[in-house]
Each structure stands twice: as structure tokens, then as C-alpha cells.
N, C-alpha and C positions, 0 to 999 in steps of 0.2 A: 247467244250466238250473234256474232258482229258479220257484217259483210265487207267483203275489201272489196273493191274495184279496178281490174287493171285492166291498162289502154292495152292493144292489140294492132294497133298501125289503122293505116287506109287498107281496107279488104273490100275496096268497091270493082275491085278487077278478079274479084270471087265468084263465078260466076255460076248460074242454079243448077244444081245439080251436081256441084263440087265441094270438097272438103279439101281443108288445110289444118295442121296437127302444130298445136302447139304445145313440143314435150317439156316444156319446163314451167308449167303450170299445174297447181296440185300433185298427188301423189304420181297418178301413171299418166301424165298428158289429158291434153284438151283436144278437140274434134271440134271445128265450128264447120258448118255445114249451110251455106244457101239455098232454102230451097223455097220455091214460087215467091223470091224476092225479098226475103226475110232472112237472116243470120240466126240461127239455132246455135248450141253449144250442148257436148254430152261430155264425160267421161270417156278417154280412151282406154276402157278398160272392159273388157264381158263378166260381166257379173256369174256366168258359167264356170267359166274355167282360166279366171284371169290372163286373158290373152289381148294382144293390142287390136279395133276396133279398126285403127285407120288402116291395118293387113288388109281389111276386108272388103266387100262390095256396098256400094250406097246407091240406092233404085229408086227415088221417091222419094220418101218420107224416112224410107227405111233402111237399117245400115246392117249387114248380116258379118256376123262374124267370121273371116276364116277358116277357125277351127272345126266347130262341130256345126256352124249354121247355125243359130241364135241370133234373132233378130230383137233389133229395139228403133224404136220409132224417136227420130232425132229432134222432135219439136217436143216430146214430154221425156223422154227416158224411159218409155212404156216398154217390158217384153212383151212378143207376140205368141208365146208358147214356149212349149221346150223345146229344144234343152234346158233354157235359161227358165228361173222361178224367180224371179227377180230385178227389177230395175236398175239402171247405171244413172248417174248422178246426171242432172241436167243444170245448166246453168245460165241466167238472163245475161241476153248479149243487145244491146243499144248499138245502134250507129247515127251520129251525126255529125254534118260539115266533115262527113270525109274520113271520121274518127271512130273506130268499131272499139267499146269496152265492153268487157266481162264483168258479174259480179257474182265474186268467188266465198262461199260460205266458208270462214275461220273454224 
């Protein structure tokens, strides 16, 4: 398995506590998410009952699903219980001199 790497712009006006969705990466979207200063990156997808993630609420750490309320923690892709039995794809996100990339498992 190879890794690709794609830029993502300046997301330095991202600020903590908020998420921005980038739907044309990987299958169902990307979720990059700031939080205590750091760029996260999940799936925008609930490993429950395939629904979109950025519908949802983000509290912390933690991003719950609209649907049935399935939470995953947006620094590893960890669920916190059920509904979900299952983690959502997490992904390393770099930012420097201004320029946030992704690195996307092929």
C-alpha cells in the first residue's frame, strides 16, 4: 500500500473547534477538524449506518453522528460505543508555511 499526499489549501483560518469537509477526496469525503491547535482528518462517513459525519455535531474531540448518535473521536477514528462497532478511516494531516496536506492511503 502506497500513500498519496494531497495539498488542502491554507486552513490556518480553521479555527478549534471547527470542521471543514472536503467531499472529493476518497470514497465518501474528508472531515478535517481543529482541535487544541492541531488539524485531525477522519472519514466522512459513520461506519454504523453509512451516513455523512459532517451532518453531525463536533464537541471536543468528538464528532457524533446525526443519525443514530455514534460517536468517533476525530484524532484517532476511535468509536465511543454503540451504535457504532467500528472505526472510521483517520488520516495524517501536516500543516506548514501556511499549507495543510493530507496523506491519503491508496
Amino acid at each position: 500500500m502506497s500513500a498519496e499526499f494531497v495539498e488542502l489549501g491554507d486552513l490556518s483560518d480553521l479555527r478549534d473547534g471547527r470542521m471543514k469537509v472536503f467531499s472529493d477526496l476518497g470514497l465518501h469525503g474528508v472531515i478535517v477538524c481543529r482541535i487544541g491547535g492541531t488539524l485531525h482528518a477522519v472519514e466522512n462517513n459513520c461506519s454504523h449506518r453509512d451516513t455523512p459525519l459532517a451532518d453531525g455535531r463536533l464537541r471536543g474531540a468528538l464528532i457524533t453522528c446525526p443519525l443514530h448518535g455514534a460517536q468517533f473521536d476525530v484524532r484517532t477514528g476511535a468509536h465511543q460505543g454503540p451504535p457504532a462497532f467500528a472505526p472510521i478511516a483517520c488520516y495524517a494531516v501536516t500543516e506548514s508555511d501556511g499549507v495543510a496536506s493530507i496523506q491519503l492511503d491508496d
